[in-house]
N, C-alpha and C positions, 0 to 999 in steps of 0.2 A: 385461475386453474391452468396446471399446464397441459397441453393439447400435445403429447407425443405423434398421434393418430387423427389430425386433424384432416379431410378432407378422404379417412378411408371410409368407403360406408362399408356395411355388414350385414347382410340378409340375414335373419335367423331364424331358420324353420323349429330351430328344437326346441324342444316340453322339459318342463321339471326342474331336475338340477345341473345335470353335467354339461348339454349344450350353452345353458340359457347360465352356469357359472362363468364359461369362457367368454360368453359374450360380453359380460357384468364386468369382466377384467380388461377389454379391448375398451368400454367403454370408457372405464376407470382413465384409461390412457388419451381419452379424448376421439375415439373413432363416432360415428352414428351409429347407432344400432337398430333398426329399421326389425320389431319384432311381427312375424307372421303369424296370424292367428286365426282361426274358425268365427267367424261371424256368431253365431249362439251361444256356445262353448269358452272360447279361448284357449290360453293353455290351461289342463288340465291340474298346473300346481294350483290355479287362480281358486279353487274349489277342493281339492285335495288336501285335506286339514291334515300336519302334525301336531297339532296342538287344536286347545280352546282357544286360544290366541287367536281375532278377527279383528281385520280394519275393513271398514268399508266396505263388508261382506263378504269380502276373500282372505286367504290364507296369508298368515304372516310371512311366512315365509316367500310366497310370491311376492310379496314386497320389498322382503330383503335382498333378492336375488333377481331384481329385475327394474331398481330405480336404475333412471339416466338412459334410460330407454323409448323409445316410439312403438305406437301398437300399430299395424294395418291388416285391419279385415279384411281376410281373402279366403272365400271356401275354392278351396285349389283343385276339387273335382266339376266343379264348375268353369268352363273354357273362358268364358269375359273374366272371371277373375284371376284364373294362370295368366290369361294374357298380360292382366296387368301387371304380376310380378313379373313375368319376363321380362317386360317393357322395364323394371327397376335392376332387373339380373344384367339388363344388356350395360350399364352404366355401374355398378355394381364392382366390391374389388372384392368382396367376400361373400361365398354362401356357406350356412354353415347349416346342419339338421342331425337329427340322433334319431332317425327311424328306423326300424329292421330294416337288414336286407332285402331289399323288391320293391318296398315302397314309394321311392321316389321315381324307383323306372316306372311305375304303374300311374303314377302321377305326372309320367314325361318330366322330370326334373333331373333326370338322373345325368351322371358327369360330362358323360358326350355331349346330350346334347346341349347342357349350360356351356360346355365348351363351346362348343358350335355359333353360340351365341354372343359371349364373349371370352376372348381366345385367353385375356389378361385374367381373366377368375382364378381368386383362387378356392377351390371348393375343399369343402374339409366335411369330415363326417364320423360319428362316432355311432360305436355297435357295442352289443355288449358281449358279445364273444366273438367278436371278427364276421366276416362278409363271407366265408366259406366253410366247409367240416361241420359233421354231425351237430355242432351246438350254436348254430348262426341264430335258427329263428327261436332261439330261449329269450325267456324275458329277460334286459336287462336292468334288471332294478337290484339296488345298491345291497341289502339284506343276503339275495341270493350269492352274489359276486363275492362275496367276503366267506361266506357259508365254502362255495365250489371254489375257491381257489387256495382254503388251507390257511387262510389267516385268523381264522375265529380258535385256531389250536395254537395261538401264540400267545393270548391275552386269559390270566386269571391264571389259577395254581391246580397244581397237575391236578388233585381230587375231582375239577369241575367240570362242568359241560363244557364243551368249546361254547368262546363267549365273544360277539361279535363287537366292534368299536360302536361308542354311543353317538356315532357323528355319520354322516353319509360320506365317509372316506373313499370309496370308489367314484363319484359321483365325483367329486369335487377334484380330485385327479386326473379322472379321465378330462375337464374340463380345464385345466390347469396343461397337461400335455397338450390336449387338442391347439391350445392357445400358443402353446413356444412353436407349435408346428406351422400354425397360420403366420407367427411371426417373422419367422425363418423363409416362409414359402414369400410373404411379401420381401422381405427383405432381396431375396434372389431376383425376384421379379425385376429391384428397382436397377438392377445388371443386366437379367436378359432379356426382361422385356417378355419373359415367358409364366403362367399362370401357374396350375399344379393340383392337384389332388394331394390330400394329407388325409389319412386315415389312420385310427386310435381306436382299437376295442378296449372295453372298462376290463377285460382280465387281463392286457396285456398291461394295463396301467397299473392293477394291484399288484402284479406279479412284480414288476418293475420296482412296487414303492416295498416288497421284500426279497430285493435283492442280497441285503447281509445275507440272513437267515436263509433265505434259496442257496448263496452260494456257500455256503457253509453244507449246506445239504449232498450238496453237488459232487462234495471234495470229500466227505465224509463218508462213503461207502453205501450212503441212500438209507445212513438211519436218521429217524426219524429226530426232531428239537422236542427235549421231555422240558417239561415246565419245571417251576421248581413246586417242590411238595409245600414249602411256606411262602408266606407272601409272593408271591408270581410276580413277577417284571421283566424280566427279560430270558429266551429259554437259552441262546448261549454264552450266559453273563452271569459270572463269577456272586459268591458272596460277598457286598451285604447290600446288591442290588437290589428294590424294592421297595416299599410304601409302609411301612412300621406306626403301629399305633403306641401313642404314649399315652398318659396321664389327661392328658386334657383335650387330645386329636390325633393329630397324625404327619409323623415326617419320613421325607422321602430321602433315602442314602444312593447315592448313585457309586461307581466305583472308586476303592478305596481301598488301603492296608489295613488286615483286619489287625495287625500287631498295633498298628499305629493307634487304631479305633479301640482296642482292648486299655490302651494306658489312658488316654482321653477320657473311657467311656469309665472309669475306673471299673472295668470286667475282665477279671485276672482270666475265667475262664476262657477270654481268648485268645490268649497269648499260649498257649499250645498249638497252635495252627502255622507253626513257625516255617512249614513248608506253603510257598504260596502257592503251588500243584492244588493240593488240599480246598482251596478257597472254592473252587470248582468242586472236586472230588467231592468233598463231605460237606457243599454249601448248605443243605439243608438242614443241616445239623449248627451250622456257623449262624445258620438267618432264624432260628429256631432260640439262641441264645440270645441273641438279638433283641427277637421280641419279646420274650421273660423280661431282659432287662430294662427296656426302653420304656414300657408301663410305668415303671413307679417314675418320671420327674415329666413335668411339662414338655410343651415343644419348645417354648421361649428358653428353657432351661438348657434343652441340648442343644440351641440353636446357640446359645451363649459361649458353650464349649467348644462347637464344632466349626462353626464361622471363621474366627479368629483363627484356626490352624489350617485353613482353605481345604477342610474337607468337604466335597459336592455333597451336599444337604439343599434341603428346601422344605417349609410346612407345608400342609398340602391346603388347598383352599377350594371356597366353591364361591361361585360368582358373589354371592353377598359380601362374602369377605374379600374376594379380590377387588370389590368397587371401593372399597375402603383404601389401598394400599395406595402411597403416596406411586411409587414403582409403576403402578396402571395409570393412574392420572397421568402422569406426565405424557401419558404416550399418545393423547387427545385419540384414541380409536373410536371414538362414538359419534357416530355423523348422524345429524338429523336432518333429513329429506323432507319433503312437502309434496303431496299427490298436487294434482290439478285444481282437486275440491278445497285445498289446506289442509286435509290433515296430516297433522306431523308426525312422524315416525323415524326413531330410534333404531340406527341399525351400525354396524360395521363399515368401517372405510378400509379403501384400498392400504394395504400393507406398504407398498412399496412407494418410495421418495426418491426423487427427485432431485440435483443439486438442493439438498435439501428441503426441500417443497413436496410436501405430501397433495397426493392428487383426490381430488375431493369434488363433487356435483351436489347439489341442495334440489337436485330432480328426484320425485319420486318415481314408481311405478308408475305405467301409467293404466287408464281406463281402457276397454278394451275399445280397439278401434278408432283410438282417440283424435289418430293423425291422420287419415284417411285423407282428409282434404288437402292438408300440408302436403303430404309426400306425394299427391295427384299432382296438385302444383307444379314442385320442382321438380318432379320425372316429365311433367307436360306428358303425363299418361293420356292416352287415346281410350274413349271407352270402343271396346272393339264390337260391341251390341250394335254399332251403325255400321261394322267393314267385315267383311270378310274375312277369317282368320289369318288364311297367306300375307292379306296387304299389309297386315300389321308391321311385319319385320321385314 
């Protein structure tokens, strides 16, 4: 495996998905990942079901998003066991947490004084709507974020609800930026020798991941992106963008000459469209012909036509059939992990490679608290139940 992050460790106080993503992705690179957890509890995804999906009592999803990890139980409102993450902070290159605003000052964990303790930290933290202004202590969970920042009115066709992405998109962003920022901040470090604060709220990270569309907003006089009345795909993109049903499923046309598409498609009706102004103007009338006509032949059929004159098409597919495509296989994405206990579990590997070399661990999640004694070990933590607080540091 290749260790990019060999030798950084990583406190990680966060819960759920966005912290405990970034952490997943540092991991991926070879750092430790030392996760903090409540003694009883844990983190709260370990129990917090998206699915019927259980291994070994807890959520699937806590598994997938937290192999190649270390648990240490620490109730951090209790003074012997803050001491002892301190005592891991002081040795420590990274802390990272996703609690609201106040909470880790109320927890003495807050930046100063980890500063204070070690000058080289780099401390990172994510919020879900920033550390200051009317909307600090909102929750930030991923439903809401996409709801209040205007993204749920870009996805589906004008008639509908706003309709929110079926994926934890803010989450997994805000944890994706937090992590270029930790990257970046170590990377400076390895020049000045100085640590840093990195902070990411999960709307400045949506807003960010709609930057086209924002800027387009921007420049446009502050009117609003109308969907399109058919098929919905994109709200400032031309005909015959969108997700078209045919005869046997469904294929996807990204953009394209609808002249070009009208001779191919043998649909004379679109070859009036001869202004390409119009493909916009009167696209829902152009994606409206579209679908009339793309019903009567299979998808293999226009995929036959369309291919071969490198028009951006694609069939649409759902996991069953994408397990099928030779295209998926090759891309070996399927990593299977092994908890402590052996059970095995099927999840996603890191994306990203290496001089060719994909980065890949066979560690699972682990059991809560599982490394307690390991990581007493190598910090040579002091129980501080025999010292006085001050003598500790």
């Amino acid at each position: 495996m290749v260790k990019l992050l060999e030798d950084i460790i990583i406190v990680d106080l966060s819960q759920f998905l966005s912290g405990p993503s970034a952490a997943l992705r540092l991991a991926d690179m070879g750092a430790q990942v030392i996760k903090i957890e409540r003694p009883d509890t844990g983190d709260i995804c370990r129990h917090l079901y998206v699915s019927d999906v259980i291994i070994e009592g807890e959520s699937s999803i806590f598994h997938a998003i937290n192999r190649n990890k270390q648990s240490y139980a620490a109730d951090l409102k209790k003074d012997t066991d803050l001491q002892k993450v301190k005592q891991i902070l002081q040795r420590a290159d990274v802390l990272l947490h996703n609690f609201r605003p106040g909470v880790m000052e109320r927890l003495g964990l807050d930046y100063d004084t980890v500063k204070a303790l070690n000058p080289q930290i780099v401390y990172a933290e994510i919020t879900g709507f920033g550390s200051e202004g009317p909307w600090k202590d909102l929750p930030g969970q991923d439903l809401l974020l996409q709801a209040a920042s205007g993204l749920t009115w870009l996805s589906n066709s004008q008639s509908e609800n706003p309709t929110p992405m079926g994926v934890a998109v803010v989450d997994i962003l805000a944890g994706t930026h937090i992590a270029q920022g930790i990257l970046a901040c170590l990377y400076r470090r390895t020049i000045t020798g100085e640590g840093g604060l990195v902070q990411v709220s999960m709307l400045e990270s949506i807003l960010d991941f709609q930057f086209e569309v924002l800027t387009c907003f921007y420049n446009d006089g502050g009117a609003l992106p109308v969907r399109s009345a058919v098929n919905g795909g994109h709200a400032y993109i031309a005909a015959p963008y969108g997700i078209y049903a045919t005869k046997d499923g469904h294929l996807a046309l990204a953009m394209g000459d609808i002249l070009i598409l009208g001779i191919l498609l043998t649909c004379p009706q679109l070859l009036i469209f001869e202004d390409s102004a119009q493909w916009f103007s009167r696209r829902d009338e152009i994606k409206q012909i579209l679908a009339n006509h793309l019903v009567i032949k299979s998808t293999a059929e226009w995929l036959a036509i369309l291919e071969p004159a490198d028009i951006w098409c694609a069939k649409v597919l759902d996991y069953q059939l994408l397990m099928h495509e030779t295209g998926y296989q090759e891309l070996n994405m399927e990593l299977v992990v092994k908890t402590s206990k052996g059970v095995a579990v099927t999840t996603t590997r890191c994306p990203i490679r290496v001089d060719g070399e994909i980065l890949v661990s066979e560690k699972g999640a682990p059991l809560l608290g599982e490394h307690n004694a390991e990581i007493d070990q190598q910090f040579n933590i002091i129980d501080t139940k025999e010292l006085h607080p001050i003598d500790s540091f």
